[in-house]
Structure formats: structure tokens, C-alpha cells
N, C-alpha and C positions, 0 to 999 in steps of 0.2 A: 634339280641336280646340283645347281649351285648351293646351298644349304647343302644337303650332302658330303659333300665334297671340302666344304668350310670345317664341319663338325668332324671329320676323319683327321682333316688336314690338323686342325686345333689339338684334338689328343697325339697327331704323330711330334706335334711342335713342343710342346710340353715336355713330352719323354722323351725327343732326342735329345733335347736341352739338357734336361736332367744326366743322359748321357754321358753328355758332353761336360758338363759339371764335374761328374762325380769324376771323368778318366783325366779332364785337367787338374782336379785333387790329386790325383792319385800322383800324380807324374808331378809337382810337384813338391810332394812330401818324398819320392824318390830318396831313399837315403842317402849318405855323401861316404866321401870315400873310405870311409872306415869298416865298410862292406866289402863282399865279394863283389867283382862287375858280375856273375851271373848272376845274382841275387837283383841288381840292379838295373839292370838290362832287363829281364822275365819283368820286372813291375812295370820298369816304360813300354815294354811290346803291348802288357797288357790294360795300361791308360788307354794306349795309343788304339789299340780295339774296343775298348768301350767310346771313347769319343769318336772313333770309325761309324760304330753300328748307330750309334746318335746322329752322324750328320748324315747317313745315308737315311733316317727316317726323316729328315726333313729337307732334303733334298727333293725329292719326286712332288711333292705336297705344296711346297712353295710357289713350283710351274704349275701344278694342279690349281691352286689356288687365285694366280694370276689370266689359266683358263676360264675358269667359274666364273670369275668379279669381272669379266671384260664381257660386252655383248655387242662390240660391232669391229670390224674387221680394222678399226685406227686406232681403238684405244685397245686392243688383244695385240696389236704390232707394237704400237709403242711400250707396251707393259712385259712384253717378252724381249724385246731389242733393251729393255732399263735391268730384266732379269739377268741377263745374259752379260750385259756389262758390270753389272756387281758381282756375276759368280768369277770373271775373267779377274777382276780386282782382288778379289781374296785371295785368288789363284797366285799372284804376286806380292801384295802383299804381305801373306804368311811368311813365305820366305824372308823378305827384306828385314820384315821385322825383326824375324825368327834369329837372323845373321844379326841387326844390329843388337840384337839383346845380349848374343857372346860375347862382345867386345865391350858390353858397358859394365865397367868394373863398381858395384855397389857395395861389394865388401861383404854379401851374404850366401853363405854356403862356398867360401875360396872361389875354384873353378863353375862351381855349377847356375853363373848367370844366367844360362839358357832358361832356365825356371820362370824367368820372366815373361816370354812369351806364352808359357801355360797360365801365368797370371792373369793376363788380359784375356785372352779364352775364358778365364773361369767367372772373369765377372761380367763377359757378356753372355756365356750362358746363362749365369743366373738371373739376369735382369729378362732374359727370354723365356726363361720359367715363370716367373712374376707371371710378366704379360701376356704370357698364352694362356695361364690359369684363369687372370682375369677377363680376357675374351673368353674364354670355353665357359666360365658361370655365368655369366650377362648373355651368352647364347642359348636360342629358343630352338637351336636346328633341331633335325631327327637326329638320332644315331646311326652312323656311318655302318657300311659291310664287315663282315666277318674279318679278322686276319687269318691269310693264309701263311698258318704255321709250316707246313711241308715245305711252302717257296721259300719262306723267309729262313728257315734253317738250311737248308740247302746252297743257299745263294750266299749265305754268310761264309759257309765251312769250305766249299768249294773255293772260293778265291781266296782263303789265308790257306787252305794246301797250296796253292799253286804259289803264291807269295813266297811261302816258306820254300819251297824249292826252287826257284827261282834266285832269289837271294841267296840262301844258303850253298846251293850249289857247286860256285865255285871254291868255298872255301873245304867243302867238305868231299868234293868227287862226286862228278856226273853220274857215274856208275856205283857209289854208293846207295847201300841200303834205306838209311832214311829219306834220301832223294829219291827213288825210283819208286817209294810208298807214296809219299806226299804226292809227287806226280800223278800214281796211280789214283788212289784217295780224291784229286782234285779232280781228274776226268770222270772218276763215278758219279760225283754230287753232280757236275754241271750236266752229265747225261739226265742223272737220274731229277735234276731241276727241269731240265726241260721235257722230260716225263711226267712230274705232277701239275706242272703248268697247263701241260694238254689238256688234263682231266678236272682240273678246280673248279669250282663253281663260278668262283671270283679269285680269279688269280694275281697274284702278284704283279706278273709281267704279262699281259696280255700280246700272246705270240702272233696271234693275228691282225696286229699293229705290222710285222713284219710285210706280211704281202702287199702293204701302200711302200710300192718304190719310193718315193719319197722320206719319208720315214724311215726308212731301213737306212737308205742311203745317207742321212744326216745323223743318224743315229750314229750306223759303223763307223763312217767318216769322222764326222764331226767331234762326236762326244769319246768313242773308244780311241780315233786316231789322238787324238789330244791328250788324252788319259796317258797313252801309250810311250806320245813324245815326253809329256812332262816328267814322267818316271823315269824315262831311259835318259834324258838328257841330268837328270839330276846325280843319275849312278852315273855316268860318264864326267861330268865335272869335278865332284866331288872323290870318287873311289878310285876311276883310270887318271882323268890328267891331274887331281892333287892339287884343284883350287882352294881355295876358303872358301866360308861359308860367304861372305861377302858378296866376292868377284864371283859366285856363281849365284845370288840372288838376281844380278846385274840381268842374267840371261832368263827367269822369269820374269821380271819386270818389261823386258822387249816382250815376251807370250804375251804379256796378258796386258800390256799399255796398249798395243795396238788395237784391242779394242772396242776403248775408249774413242781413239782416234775414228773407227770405220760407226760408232754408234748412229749419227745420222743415218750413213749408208743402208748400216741393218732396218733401222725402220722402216724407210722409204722401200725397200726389198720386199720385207714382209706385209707392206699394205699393198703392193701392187702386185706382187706376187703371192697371193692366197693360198696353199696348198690345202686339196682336197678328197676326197673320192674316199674316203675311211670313214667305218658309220662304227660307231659304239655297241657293246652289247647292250643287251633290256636290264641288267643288273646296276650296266654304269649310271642312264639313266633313271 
């Protein structure tokens, strides 16, 4: 399984990268202000979703990956408790950076410093393109499962509707027409995702992950409540109370230092606390 899992993980690593490459190109080649902002705007949304659909393929595969390579119950704690502290750092990180790159005046493109931070993005995706290509040739794994095309389109289009309406919303009326499509549009995909899921061979999102309490519960919690706050707390600083980009990286650097701070804690949790009772399908193994 482990090989399996390596080799999946290896080609999802490479082409998120690649992803992630080509939407920090894109976004900063953004043109400068001698354009339209719709002109300019429509390319960053659309950086911004190619380097989305990139980190989300190598997001899942990373933990997958740190699953596989561990085979006893301290070194699978430790490697997930070290996962989890590095996604909580980038989680602040981005920000900080992202803020301090506004304010550092280099003289290139007038206002549009921000371009820096797609800078640094764009050369560690590419050094992660390198290095995955050259782990995936020097690997003798099998070849990994099918993609499931149905989920992965579904899952993608479902949540930029709801995004877009969401965001959009207030500026355009709750009860407008575009909004109450995209709304619509976004509750068909996620029905009709969790419709091909049922039926996949090898799905996507294995929904029957869900009936381990556990699991469900760290999942919704943990990862959607988090998700939830970092997004609402970011439209709240920056669009309602009218901070800088600055003084509101200030308030993800508290999200995501703290768990630096609690990293012993999480270890010592998940070697003692094992969570169990969830068996794989015959596909995964």
C-alpha cells in the first residue's frame, strides 16, 4: 500500500507544483495599471484558481504520504503532529509575508509590490517540480488508482459557486440574479459530488470515512471550523473594520503560532491517544 500511495502521491506532487507555478506566473505578470481592473482582477481570480487546484492536489497526498512512510504508532504521531505544524505555519506565514511585501517599496511595477509574494511561491514551486520529477523517475512503485474525474470536477466547481456568491453577494444583492444561480449551481455540484462519491469505484472522498465519529468529528471541527474562521476573520478585518494588511496578518500569526506552541502536546495526544475502528476499502489496500 505504501508504494502505492508514494507513486499516486509523487504524480499528484509534481502537477500541483506545476499548478502552483504556472497561477504564480500568471499573477505576477498581472498587468499594471494601464489596464482595465476587470481585465486585471479576472487574471488574478484566475492565477489564484490554478494555484488553488495545485495546492489542493497536494494537500490530501502529503498526509497520505506521511500515513504510508510511518509504521508504528510514535513515529505516525510524531510525523503528523510535524505535518500539522507546518501546514498551521504557512497558514501565517502567507499572510505576514504577503502584508510585508505591500510595504516594501523596490521600485518595480509603482504600486504592485504585492507581486513579490507570488515571487517566492513561484520558486518554491518550481524547485518542487524538480524534486518530485526526480523522486517519481528513481521510483520503481506501481502505478497508483484511477482519477476520479466526476469527484474532482464536481468538488472543484461546487465550491468557486459558492465562493463567488458569497463574496460577490454583498456587493451585487442577495436577491440578485447572478447570486441566486451561483448559489443554486453550487448546491447541485455538492449534491450531485456527493452523488458520484456513493458510486465511484475509488472515489475521491471516501464517504465512509464519515461514520468513524472520530473522523467526522475532527474533520468538521477541526479542519472545516478552521477553514471557516480563517476566511471570515480575514473578510472581517480587512473589508468590515478597515485594517491593513499588516495589522491583520498580526491575527493569523496568533491562529497559526499557537500551534507551534501546543506541537509537544499534539504528539504526546496522538501516541496515547490512538484513534481507531475504520478499516480501508480492498482498493485502498
Amino acid at each position: 500500500m505504501c508504494s502505492v500511495i508514494c507513486s499516486a502521491a509523487s504524480d499528484c506532487s509534481w502537477g500541483g507544483a506545476a499548478l502552483i507555478a504556472i497561477g504564480s506566473t500568471l499573477a505576477v505578470l498581472v498587468p499594471g495599471a494601464g489596464y482595465s481592473t476587470d481585465t486585471r482582477v479576472t487574471l488574478l481570480i484566475l492565477a489564484q484558481i490554478l494555484s488553488g487546484v495545485g495546492a489542493a492536489a497536494i494537500f490530501p497526498t502529503s498526509l497520505a504520504m506521511v500515513a504510508a512512510g510511518t509504521h508504528t504508532t510514535a513515529t505516525r504521531a510524531r510525523g503528523v503532529a510535524i505535518w500539522a505544524a507546518a501546514l498551521s505555519v504557512g497558514g501565517f506565514l502567507g499572510p505576514l509575508l504577503g502584508a510585508l511585501s505591500t510595504t516594501t517599496h523596490s521600485g518595480w511595477a509603482g504600486n504592485g509590490n504585492w507581486r513579490w509574494a507570488y515571487v517566492g511561491l513561484l520558486v518554491i514551486a518550481a524547485v518542487s517540480v524538480v524534486l518530485s520529477l526526480a523522486l517519481a523517475h528513481n521510483s520503481s512503485s506501481p502505478k497508483g488508482r484511477s482519477i476520479d474525474w466526476p469527484g474532482q470536477i464536481t468538488s472543484a466547481l461546487g465550491p468557486v459557486a459558492l465562493l463567488y456568491a458569497v463574496i460577490q453577494g454583498s456587493e451585487s444583492g442577495w436577491g440578485s440574479p447572478q447570486i441566486v444561480i451561483a448559489f443554486t449551481v453550487a448546491a447541485v455540484l455538492i449534491v450531485l459530488f456527493v452523488f458520484v462519491e456513493s458510486r465511484a469505484a475509488a472515489p475521491l472522498l471516501l464517504l465512509s470515512a464519515f461514520k468513524n465519529r472520530t473522523f467526522a468529528v475532527n474533520s468538521v471541527i477541526g479542519m472545516f471550523g478552521f477553514l471557516a474562521i480563517m476566511y471570515s476573520t480575514s473578510i472581517r478585518l480587512t473589508v468590515i473594520q478597515g485594517l491593513t494588511p499588516q495589522r491583520s496578518s498580526v491575527a493569523f500569526l496568533l491562529f497559526g503560532g499557537i500551534v507551534l506552541v501546543q506541537l509537544p502536546l499534539t504528539y504526546r495526544l496522538l501516541a496515547r491517544y490512538n484513534p481507531g475502528g475504520f478499516s480501508p476499502p480492498a482498493w485502498f489496500s
